[in-house]
C-alpha positions as CSV (number, residue, x, y, z in Angstrom):
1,X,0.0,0.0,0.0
2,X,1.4,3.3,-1.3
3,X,2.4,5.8,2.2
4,X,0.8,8.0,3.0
5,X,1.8,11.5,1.5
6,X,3.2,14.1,4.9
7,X,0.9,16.9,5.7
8,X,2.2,20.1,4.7
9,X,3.3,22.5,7.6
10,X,4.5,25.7,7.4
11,X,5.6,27.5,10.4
12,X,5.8,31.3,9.9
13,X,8.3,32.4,12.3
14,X,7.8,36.7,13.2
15,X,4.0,35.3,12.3
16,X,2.2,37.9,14.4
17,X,4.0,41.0,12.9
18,X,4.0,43.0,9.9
19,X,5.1,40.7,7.0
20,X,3.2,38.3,8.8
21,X,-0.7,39.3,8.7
22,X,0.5,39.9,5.1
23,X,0.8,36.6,4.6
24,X,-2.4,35.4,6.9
25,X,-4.3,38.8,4.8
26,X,-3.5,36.6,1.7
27,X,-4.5,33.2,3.0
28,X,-7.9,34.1,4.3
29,X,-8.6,35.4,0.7
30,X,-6.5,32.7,-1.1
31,X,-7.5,29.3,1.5
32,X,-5.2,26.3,1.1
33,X,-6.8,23.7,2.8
34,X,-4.9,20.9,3.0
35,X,-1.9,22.5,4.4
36,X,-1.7,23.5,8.3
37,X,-0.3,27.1,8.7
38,X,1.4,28.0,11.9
39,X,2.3,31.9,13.2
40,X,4.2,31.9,15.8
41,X,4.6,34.7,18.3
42,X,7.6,35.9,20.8
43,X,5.6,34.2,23.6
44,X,6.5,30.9,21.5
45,X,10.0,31.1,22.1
46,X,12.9,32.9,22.1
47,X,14.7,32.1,18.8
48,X,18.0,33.3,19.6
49,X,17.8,30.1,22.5
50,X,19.0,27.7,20.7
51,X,17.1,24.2,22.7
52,X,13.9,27.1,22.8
53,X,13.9,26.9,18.9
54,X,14.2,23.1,19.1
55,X,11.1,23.2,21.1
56,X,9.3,25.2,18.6
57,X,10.1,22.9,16.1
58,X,9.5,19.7,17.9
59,X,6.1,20.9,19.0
60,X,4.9,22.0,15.0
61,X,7.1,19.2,13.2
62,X,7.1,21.9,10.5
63,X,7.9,20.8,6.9
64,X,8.0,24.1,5.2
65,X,9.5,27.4,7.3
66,X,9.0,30.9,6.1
67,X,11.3,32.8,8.4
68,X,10.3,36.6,9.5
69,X,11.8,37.1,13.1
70,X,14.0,39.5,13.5
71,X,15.5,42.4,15.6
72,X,14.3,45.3,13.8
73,X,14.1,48.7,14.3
74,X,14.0,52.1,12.2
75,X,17.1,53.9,11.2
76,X,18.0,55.9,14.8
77,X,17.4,52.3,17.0
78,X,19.9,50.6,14.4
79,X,22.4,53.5,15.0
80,X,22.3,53.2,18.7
81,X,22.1,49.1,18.8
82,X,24.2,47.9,16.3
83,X,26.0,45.2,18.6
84,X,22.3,43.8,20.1
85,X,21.0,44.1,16.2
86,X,24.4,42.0,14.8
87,X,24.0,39.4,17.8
88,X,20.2,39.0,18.2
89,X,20.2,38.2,14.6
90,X,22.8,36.2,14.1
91,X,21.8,34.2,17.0
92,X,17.8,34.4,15.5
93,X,19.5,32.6,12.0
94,X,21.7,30.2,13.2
95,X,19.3,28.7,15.4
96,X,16.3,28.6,12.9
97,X,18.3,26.7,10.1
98,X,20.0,24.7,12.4
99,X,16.8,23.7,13.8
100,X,15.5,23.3,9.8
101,X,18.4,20.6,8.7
102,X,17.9,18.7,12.5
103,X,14.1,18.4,11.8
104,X,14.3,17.9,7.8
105,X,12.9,20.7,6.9
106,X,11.9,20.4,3.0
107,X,12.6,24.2,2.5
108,X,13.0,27.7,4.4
109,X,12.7,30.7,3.2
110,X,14.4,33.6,5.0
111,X,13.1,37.1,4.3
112,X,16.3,39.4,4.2
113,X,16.4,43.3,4.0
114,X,17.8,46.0,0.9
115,X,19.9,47.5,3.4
116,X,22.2,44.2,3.2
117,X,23.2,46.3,-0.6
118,X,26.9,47.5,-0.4
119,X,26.8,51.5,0.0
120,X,28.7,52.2,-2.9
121,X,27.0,50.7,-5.4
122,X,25.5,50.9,-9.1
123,X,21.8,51.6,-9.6
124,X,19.3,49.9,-9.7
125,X,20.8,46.5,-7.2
126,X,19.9,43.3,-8.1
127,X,20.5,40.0,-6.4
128,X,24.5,39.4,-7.7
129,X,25.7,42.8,-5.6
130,X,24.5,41.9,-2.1
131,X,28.3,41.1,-0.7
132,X,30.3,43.6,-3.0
133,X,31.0,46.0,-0.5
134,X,30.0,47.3,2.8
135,X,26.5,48.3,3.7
136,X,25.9,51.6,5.0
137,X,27.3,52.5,8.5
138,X,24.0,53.6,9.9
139,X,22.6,50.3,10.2
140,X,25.7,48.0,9.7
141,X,25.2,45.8,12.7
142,X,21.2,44.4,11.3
143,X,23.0,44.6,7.8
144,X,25.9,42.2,8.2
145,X,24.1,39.9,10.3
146,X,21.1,39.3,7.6
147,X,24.2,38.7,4.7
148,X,24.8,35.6,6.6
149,X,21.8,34.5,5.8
150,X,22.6,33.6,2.5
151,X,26.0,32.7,3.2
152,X,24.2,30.0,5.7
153,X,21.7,29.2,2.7
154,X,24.5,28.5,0.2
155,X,26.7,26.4,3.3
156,X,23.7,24.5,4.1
157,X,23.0,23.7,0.3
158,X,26.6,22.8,-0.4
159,X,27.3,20.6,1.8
160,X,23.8,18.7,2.5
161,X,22.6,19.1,-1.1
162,X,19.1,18.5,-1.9
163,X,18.1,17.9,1.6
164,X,18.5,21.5,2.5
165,X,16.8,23.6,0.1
166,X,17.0,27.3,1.9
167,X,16.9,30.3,0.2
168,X,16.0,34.3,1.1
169,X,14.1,36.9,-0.5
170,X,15.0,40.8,-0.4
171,X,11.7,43.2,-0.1
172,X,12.2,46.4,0.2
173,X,10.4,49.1,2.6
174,X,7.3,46.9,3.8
175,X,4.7,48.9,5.0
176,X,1.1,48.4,5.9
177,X,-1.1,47.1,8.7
178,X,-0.6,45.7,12.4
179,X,3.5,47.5,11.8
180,X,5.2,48.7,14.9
181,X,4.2,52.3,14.5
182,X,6.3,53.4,17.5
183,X,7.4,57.1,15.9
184,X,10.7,56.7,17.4
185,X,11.8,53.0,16.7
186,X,10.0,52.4,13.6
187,X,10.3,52.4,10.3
188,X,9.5,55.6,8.3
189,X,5.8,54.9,6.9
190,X,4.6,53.8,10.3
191,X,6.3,56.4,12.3
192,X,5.0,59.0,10.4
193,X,1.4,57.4,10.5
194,X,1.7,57.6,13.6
195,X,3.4,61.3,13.6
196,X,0.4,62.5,11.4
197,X,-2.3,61.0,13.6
198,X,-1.1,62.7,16.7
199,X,-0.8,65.9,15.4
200,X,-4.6,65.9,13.5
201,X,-5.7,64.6,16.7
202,X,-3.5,67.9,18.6
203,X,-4.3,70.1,16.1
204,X,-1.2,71.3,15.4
205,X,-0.3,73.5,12.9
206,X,3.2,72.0,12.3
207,X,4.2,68.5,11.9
208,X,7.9,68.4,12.3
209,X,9.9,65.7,10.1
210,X,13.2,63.9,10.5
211,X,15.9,64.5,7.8
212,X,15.5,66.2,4.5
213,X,12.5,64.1,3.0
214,X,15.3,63.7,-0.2
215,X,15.9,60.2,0.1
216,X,14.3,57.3,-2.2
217,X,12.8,54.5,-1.3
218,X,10.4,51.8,-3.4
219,X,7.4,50.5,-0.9
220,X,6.0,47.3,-0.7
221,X,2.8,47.3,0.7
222,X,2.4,43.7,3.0
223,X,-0.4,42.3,1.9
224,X,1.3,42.1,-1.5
225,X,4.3,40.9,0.4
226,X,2.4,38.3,1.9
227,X,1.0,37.1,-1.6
228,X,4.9,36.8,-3.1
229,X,6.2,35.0,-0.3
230,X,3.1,32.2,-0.9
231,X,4.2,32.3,-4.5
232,X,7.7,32.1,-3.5
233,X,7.2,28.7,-1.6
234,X,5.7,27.3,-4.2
235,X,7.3,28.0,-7.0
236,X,11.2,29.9,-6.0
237,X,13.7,26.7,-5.9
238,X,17.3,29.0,-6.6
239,X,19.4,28.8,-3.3
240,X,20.6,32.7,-4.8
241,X,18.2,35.5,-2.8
242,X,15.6,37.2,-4.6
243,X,14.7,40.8,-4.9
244,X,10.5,41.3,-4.0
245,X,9.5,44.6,-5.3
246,X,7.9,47.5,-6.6
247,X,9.7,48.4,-9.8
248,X,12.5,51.5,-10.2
249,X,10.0,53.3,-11.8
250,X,7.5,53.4,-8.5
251,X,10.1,54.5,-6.3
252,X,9.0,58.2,-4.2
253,X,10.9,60.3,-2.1
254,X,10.0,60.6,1.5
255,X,8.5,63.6,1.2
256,X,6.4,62.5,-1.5
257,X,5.5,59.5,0.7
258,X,4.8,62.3,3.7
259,X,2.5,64.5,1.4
260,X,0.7,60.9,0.9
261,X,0.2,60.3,4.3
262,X,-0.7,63.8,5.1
263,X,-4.0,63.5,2.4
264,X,-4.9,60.0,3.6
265,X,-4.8,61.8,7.4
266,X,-6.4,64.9,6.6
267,X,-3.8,66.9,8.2
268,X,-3.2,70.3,7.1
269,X,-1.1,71.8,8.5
270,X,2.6,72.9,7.6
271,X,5.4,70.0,7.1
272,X,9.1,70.6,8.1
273,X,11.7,69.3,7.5
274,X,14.3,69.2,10.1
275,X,17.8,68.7,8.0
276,X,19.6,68.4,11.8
277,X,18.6,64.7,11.8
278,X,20.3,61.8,9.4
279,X,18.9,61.1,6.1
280,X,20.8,57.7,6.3
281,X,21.0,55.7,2.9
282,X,20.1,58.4,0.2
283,X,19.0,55.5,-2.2
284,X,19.0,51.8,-2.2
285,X,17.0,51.7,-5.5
286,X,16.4,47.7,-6.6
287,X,16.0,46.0,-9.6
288,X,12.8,43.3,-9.6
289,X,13.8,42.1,-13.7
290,X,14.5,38.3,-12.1
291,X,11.3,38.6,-9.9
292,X,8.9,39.8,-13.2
293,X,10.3,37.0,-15.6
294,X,9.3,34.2,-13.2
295,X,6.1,36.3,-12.3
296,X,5.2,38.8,-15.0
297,X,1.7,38.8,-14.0
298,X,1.6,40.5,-10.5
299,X,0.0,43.5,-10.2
300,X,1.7,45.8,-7.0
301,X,-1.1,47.7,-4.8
302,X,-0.8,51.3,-6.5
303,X,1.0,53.4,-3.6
304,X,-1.3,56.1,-2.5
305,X,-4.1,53.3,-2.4
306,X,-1.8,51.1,0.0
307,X,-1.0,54.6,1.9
308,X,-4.6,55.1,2.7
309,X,-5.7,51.3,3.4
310,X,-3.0,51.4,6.1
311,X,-4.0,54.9,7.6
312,X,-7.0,53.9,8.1
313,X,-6.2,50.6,9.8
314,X,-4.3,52.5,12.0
315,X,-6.7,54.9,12.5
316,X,-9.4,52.4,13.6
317,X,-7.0,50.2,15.5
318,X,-5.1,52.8,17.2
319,X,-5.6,51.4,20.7
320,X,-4.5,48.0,19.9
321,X,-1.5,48.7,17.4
322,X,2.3,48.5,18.1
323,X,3.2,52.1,19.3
């Protein structure tokens, strides 16, 4: 009598987070029913414990990983943190793929960051230039300990072969709802969510902002985040990291993305810009040509459309969101 064919479970590690209810957004419209999806939280382990990751994966016996946690933070935590942001994360990815070759994983996928990109570099990036050069000093600590990643990947598949098929992806700036919207520690679209909402709700008639508003930066909103990384398990089998995003041509300033979030707010008051503060990474601008000629169908959420979906999540959710 032929075996019986494995369930399919896929543990989503970081599950509970941004990139996360992307993903969950996706399967409640897109159900797969014959798989068994886990999210796991922070209160299901500490992943940079090495026998608490065992536990997670003797408990779930996953056979698919899509691996989200991380110590993040927005540019001014990773400037004051870089040791705890090289170490938690090194410790975070070690112990998860570890954890994927003991229990026989069939595949992980590790979601990665553009600030891993070398500094210096040509425009637009694409996957070949990750470890060309430095990454930018601002947030070198998170940066060099996400590289690893897919030097772990390539290890892994080298010397295990076919057993251990873990690969990465690269989005860029994810944004949308249940983000940490914390205005200092965050990333810039939540924090200045966040920003704008307390000073509509203040009435003020200035809304101060951090840096120049010069820099460029292509968004991905999550839920479409959450549908590529689906696709991505299904059909991505290349051990080389791939690039999830927007195209070169959707790529805004920061003030353009402000003045978005400003009409989605209703504030209207004056914006300034306080040039005292870093700009960090001018650019990071990255080419999606490999993503589009496995997927040439996907249609991206138009910007100022993701801009006000997430304002408005934040707005009606304020008392329960990440701040």
């Amino acid at each position: 009598m032929e075996e019986k064919k494995k369930k399919k479970v896929v543990i989503v590690t970081g599950g509970t987070g941004l990139v996360g209810h992307g993903i969950l957004l996706f399967l409640e419209k897109n159900p797969r029913p014959t798989e068994h999806w886990v999210f796991l939280s922070s209160s299901d382990g500490d992943l940079r414990d090495l026998q608490s990751t065992k536990n997670i994966f003797e408990k779930h016996r996953p056979t698919h990983v899509i691996h989200l946690a991380a110590s993040v933070g927005g540019l001014f935590k990773n400037m004051r943190r870089k040791v705890e942001m090289f170490r938690d994360n090194m410790s975070i990815n070690d112990n998860v793929l570890l954890c994927c070759k003991e229990y026989k994983v069939e595949k992980c996928i590790s979601c990665m960051s553009t600030c891993i990109f070398p500094d210096e570099i040509k425009y637009p990036m694409d996957e070949t230039m990750i470890h060309l050069g430095p990454p930018h000093p601002s947030n070198e600590g998170y940066a060099y300990a996400k590289r690893m990643v897919d030097i772990l990947n390539r290890a892994y598949n080298e010397q295990y072969g076919e057993g251990c098929k873990y690969t990465s992806v690269v989005p860029t700036n994810v944004f949308g709802p249940y983000d940490n919207f914390n205005v200092e520690d965050s990333h810039v679209i939540p924090g200045l969510i966040h920003k704008c909402f307390l000073s509509v709700r203040e009435k003020q008639q200035k809304m101060i902002v951090y840096g120049s508003g010069k820099p460029k930066r292509q968004f991905i909103y999550s839920l479409d985040l959450g549908a590529l990384l689906v696709w991505s398990l299904d059909h991505y089998h290349d051990v080389l990291p791939l690039i999830l995003s927007v195209g070169a041509d959707a790529e805004v300033s920061i003030s353009e993305a402000v003045k978005e979030i400003t009409i989605a707010m209703g504030f209207q008051g004056e914006l300034v810009f306080d040039t005292t503060k870093a700009d960090g990474q001018f650019r990071k601008t990255a080419s999606n040509k490999k993503l589009l000629s496995m997927y040439p169908d996907f249609q991206f959420t138009p910007f100022s459309e993701a801009i006000k979906s997430t304002c408005q999540w934040f707005k009606d959710n304020y008392e329960i969101s990440r701040k």
